[in-house]
mmCIF file of the C-alpha atoms, coordinates in Angstrom:
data_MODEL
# 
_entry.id   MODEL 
# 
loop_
_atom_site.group_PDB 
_atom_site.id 
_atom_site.type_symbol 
_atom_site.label_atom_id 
_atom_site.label_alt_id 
_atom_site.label_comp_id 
_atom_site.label_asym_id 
_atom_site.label_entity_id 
_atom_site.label_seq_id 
_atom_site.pdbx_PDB_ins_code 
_atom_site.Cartn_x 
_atom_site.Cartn_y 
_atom_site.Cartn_z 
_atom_site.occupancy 
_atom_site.B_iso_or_equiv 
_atom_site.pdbx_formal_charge 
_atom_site.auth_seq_id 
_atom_site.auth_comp_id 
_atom_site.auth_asym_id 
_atom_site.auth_atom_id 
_atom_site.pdbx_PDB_model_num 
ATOM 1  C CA . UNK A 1 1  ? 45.180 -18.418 146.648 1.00 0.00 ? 1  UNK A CA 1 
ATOM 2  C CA . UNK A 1 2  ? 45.390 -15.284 148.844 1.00 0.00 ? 2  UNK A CA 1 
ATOM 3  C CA . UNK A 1 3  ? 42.980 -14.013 151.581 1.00 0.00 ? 3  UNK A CA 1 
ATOM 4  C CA . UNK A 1 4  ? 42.089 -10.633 150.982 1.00 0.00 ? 4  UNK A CA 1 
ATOM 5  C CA . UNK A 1 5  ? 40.245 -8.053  153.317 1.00 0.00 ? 5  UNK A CA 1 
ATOM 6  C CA . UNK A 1 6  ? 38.779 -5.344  151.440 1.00 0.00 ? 6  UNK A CA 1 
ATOM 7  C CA . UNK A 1 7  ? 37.975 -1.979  152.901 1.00 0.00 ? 7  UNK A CA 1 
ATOM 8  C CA . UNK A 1 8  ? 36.583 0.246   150.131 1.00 0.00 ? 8  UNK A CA 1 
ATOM 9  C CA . UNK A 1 9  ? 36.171 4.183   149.996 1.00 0.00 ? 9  UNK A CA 1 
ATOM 10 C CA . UNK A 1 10 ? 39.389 4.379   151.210 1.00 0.00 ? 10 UNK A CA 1 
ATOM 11 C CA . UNK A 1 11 ? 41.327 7.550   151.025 1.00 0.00 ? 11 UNK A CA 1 
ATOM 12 C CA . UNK A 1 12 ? 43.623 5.801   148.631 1.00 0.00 ? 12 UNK A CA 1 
ATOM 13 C CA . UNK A 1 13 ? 44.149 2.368   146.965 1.00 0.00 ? 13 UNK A CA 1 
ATOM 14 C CA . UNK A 1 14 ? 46.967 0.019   148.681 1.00 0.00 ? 14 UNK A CA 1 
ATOM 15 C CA . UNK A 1 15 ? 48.050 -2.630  150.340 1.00 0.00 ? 15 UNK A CA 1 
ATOM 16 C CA . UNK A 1 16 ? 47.461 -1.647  153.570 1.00 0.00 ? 16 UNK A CA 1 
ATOM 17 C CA . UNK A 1 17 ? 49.868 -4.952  155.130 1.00 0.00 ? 17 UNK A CA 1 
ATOM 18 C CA . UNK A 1 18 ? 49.231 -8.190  156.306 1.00 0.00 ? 18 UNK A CA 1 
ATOM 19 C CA . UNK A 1 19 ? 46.162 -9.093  158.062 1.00 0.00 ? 19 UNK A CA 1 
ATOM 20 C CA . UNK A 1 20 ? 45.190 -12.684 159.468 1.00 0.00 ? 20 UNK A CA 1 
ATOM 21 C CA . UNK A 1 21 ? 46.859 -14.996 157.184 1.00 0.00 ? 21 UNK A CA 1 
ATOM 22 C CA . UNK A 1 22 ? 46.437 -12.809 154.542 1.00 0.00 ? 22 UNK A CA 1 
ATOM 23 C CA . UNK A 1 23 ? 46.429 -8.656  153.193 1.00 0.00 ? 23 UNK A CA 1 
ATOM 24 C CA . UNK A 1 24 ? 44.591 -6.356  154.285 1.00 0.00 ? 24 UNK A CA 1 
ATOM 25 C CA . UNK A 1 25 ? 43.831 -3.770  150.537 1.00 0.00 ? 25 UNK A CA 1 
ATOM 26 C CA . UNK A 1 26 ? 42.257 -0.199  150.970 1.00 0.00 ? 26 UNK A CA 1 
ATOM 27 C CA . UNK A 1 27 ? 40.350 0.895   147.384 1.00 0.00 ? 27 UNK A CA 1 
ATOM 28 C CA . UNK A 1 28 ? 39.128 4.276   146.795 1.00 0.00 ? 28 UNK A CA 1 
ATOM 29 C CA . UNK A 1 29 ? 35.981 2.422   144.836 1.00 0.00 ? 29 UNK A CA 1 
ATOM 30 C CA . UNK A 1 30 ? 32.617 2.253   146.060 1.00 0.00 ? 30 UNK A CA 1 
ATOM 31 C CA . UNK A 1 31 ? 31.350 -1.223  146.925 1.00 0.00 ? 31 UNK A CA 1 
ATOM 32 C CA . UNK A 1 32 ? 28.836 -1.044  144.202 1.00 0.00 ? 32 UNK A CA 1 
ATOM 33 C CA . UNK A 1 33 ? 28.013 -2.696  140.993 1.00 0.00 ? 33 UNK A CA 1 
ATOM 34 C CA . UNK A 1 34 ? 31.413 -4.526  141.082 1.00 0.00 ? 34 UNK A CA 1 
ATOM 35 C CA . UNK A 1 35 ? 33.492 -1.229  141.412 1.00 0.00 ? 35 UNK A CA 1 
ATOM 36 C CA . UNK A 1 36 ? 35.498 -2.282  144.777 1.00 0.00 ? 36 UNK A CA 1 
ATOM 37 C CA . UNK A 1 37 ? 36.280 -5.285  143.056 1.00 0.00 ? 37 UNK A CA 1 
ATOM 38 C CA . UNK A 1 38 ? 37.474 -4.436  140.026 1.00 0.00 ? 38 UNK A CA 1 
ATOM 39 C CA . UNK A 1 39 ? 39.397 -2.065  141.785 1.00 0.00 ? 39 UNK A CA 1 
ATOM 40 C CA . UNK A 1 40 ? 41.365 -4.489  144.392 1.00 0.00 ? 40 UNK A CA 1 
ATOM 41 C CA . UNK A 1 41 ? 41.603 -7.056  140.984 1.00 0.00 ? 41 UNK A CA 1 
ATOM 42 C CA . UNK A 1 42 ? 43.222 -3.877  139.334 1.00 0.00 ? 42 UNK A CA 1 
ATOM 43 C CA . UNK A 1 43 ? 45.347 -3.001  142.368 1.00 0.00 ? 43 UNK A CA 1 
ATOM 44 C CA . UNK A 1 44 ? 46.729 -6.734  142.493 1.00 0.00 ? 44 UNK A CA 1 
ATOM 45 C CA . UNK A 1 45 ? 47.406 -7.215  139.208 1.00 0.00 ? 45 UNK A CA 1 
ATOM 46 C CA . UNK A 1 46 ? 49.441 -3.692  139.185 1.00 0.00 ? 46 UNK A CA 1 
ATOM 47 C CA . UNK A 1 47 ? 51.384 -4.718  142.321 1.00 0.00 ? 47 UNK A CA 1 
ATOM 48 C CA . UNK A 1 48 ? 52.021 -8.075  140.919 1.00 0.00 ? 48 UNK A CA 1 
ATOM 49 C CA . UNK A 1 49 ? 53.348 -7.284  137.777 1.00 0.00 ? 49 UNK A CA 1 
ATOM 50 C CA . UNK A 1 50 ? 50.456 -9.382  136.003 1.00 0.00 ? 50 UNK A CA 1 
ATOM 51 C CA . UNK A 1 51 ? 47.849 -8.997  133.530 1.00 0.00 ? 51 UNK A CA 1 
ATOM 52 C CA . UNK A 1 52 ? 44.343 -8.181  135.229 1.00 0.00 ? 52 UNK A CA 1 
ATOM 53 C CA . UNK A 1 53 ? 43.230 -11.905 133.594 1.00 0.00 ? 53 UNK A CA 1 
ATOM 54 C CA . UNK A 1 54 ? 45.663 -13.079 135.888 1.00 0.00 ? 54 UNK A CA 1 
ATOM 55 C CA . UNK A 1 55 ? 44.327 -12.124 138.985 1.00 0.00 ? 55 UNK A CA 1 
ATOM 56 C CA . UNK A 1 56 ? 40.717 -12.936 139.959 1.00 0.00 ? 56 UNK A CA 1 
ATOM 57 C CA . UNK A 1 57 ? 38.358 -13.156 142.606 1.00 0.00 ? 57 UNK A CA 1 
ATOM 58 C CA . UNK A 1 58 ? 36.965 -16.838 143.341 1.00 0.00 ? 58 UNK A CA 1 
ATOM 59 C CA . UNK A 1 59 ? 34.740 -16.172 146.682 1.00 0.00 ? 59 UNK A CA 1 
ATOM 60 C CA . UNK A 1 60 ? 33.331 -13.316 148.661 1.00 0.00 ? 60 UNK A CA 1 
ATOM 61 C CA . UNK A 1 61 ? 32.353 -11.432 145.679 1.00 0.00 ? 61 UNK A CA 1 
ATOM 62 C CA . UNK A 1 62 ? 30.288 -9.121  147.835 1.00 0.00 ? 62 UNK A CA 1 
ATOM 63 C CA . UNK A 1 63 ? 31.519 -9.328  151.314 1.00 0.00 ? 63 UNK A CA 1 
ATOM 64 C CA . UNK A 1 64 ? 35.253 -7.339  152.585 1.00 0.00 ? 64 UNK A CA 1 
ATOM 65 C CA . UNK A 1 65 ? 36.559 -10.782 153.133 1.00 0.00 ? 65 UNK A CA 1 
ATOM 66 C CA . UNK A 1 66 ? 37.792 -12.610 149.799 1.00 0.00 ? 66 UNK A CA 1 
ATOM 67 C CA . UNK A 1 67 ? 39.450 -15.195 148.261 1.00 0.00 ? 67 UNK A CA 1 
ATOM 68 C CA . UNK A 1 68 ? 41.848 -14.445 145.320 1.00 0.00 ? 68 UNK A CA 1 
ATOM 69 C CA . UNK A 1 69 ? 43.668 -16.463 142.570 1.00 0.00 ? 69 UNK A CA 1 
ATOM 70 C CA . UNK A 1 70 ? 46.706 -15.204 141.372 1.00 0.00 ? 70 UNK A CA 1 
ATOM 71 C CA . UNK A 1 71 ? 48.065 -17.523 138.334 1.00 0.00 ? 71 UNK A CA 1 
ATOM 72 C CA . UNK A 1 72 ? 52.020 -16.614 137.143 1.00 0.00 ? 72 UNK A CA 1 
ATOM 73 C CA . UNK A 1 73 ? 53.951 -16.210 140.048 1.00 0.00 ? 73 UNK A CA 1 
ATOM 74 C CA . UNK A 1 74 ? 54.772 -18.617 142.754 1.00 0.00 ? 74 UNK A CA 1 
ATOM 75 C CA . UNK A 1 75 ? 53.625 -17.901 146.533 1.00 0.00 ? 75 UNK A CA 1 
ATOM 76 C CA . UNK A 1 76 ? 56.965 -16.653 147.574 1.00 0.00 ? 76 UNK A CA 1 
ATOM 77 C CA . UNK A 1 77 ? 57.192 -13.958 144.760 1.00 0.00 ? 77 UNK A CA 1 
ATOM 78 C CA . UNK A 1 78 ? 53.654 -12.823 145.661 1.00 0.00 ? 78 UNK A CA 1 
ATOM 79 C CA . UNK A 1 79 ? 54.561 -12.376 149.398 1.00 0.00 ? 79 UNK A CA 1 
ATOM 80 C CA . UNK A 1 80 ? 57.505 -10.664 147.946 1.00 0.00 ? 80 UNK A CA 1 
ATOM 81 C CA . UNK A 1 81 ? 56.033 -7.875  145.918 1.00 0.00 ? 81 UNK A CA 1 
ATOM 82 C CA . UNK A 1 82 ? 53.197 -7.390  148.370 1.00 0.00 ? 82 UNK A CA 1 
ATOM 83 C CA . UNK A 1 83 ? 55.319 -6.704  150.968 1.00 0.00 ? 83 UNK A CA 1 
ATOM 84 C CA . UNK A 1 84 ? 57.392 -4.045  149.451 1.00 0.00 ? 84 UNK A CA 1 
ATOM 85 C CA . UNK A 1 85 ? 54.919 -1.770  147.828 1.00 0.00 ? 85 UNK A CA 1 
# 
């Protein structure tokens, strides 16, 4: 599990660093019709090394604050690759 904040129609897609006990991610999607999601979901997976399937969003589905399961890697190797892209 991984606390997300979302800010979309960002200049560009990142991860924009740690925020809370989480990450704060910047998308370049429009929070409509699912775009902003698909689009941090994308963004993880890419970061991560994972397939999209393997990332997915379990709560918050339309507010900037989310909750997201990442299956495959263990929580240090997430923290790991999210902190050096």
């Amino acid at each position: 599990m991984l606390a997300v904040k979302v800010v979309p129609g960002a200049s560009r897609s990142r991860i924009a660093g740690a925020y809370g006990d989480g990450i704060k991610v910047t998308v370049t999607a429009a929070p409509e019709r699912g775009a902003a999601n698909a689009a941090v979901i994308e963004l993880l997976a890419d970061v991560l090394q994972l397939p999209r399937a393997s990332v997915s969003i379990i709560s918050g589905p339309t507010n900037p604050r989310k909750e997201v399961l990442i299956v495959g890697l263990d929580p240090a190797s997430i923290e790991q690759r999210l902190m050096t892209d």
